[in-house]
N, C-alpha and C positions, 0 to 999 in steps of 0.2 A: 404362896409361890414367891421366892427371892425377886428381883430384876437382875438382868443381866447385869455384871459389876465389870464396867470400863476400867476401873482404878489395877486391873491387874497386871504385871509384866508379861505381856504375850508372848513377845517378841523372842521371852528367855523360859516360855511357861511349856511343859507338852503335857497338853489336857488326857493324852492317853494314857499316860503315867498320873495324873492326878483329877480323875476324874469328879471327885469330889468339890472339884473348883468350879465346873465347869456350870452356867446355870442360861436355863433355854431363853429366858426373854420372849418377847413379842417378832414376830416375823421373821425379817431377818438379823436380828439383830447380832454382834459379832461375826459376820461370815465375811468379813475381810482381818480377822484380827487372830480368832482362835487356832493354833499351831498345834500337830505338826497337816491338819486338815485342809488348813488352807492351802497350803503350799501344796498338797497333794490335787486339790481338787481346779483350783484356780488354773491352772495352765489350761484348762479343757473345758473352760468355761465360755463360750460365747455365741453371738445369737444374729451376724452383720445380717446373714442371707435365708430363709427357711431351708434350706442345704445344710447351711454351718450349723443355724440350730437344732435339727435334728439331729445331726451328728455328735455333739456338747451335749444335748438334753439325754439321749442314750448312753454316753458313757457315762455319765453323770448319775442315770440310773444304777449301769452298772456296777459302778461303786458304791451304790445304796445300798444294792444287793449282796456286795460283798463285805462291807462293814456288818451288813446284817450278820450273816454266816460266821464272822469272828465276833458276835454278839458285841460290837460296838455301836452303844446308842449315838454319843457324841458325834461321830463317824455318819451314823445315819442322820443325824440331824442335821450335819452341816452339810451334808451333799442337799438334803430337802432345801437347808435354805440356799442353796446356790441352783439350787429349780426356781424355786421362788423368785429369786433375782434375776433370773433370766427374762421371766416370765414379767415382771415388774418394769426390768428398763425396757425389753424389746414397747413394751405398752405408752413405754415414758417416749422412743421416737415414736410409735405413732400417734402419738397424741400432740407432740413438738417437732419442728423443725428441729434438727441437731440435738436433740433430747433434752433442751433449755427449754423448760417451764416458765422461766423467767426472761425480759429480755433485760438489757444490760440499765434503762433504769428503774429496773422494780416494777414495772408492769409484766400483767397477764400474756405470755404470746399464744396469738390466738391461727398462728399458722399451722396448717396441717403439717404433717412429719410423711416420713416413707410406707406407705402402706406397705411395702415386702416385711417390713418391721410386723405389723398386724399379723401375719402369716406365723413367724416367728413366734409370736405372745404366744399365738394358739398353741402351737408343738411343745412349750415350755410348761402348759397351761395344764396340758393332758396329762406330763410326765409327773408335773406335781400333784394332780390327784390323785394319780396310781403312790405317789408315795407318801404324801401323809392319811391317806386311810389303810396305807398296810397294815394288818392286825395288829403283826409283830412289832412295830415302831409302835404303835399306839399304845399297846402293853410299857414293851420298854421305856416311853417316855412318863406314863405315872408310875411306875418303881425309879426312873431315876429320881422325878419332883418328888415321891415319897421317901426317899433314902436321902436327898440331899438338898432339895430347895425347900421344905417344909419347916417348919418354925422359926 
């Protein structure tokens, strides 16, 4: 398995026409970079209230569901990891005040954050295990690692 290669031109790269660029990485990794997905998926990304987050987390699915349908892995991957991330910051406020893990001199902050945030993880939490155990992505993700991240 490749790692995800930062060195690429995103900015001017559409992973849908060149899907052979594209490589999954660990977690989330590229899901603020890879185009034309991001731009697609990011406006509808967000998690302030359990209200917002379900609503974010649902579209969110439903464009996993609908990359699936045009059999786009990439597609479905970056929606999963923009579940992922939802699911990860909502986690990051309620674990921090203001979602700083750090305070401003490099110490641990050890304040509680917004539990509404906690509510939030969970809805983000559930939509990403409905979507990385979907059959179909799990198929299509080792035919992409075997067609293109392999050797």
């Amino acid at each position: 398995m490749k790692a995800f290669d930062y060195d690429l031109d995103y900015k001017n790269l559409d992973l849908r026409k060149h899907p052979e660029l594209y490589r999954i990485g660990r977690g989330e990794q590229g899901v603020l970079l890879v185009e034309p997905y991001k731009g697609e998926i990011l406006p509808h990304w967000r998690f302030k209230t359990p209200e917002i987050a379900t609503e974010s987390s649902e579209k969110i699915y439903d464009m996993f569901l609908e990359y699936k349908k045009q059999n786009d892995f990439i597609g479905m991957d970056m929606a999963r990891k923009f579940i992922q991330m939802g699911y990860t910051r909502a986690r990051r406020y309620t674990n921090y005040k203001g979602g700083r893990k750090y305070k401003e001199n490099g110490t641990l902050s050890i304040n509680k954050g917004d539990p509404e945030k906690a509510k939030s993880a969970e809805i983000f939490k559930k939509v990403l295990e409905k979507a990385k155990t979907d059959e179909d992505y799990l198929r299509m993700k080792e035919e992409h690692r075997a067609r293109y991240e392999e050797g």
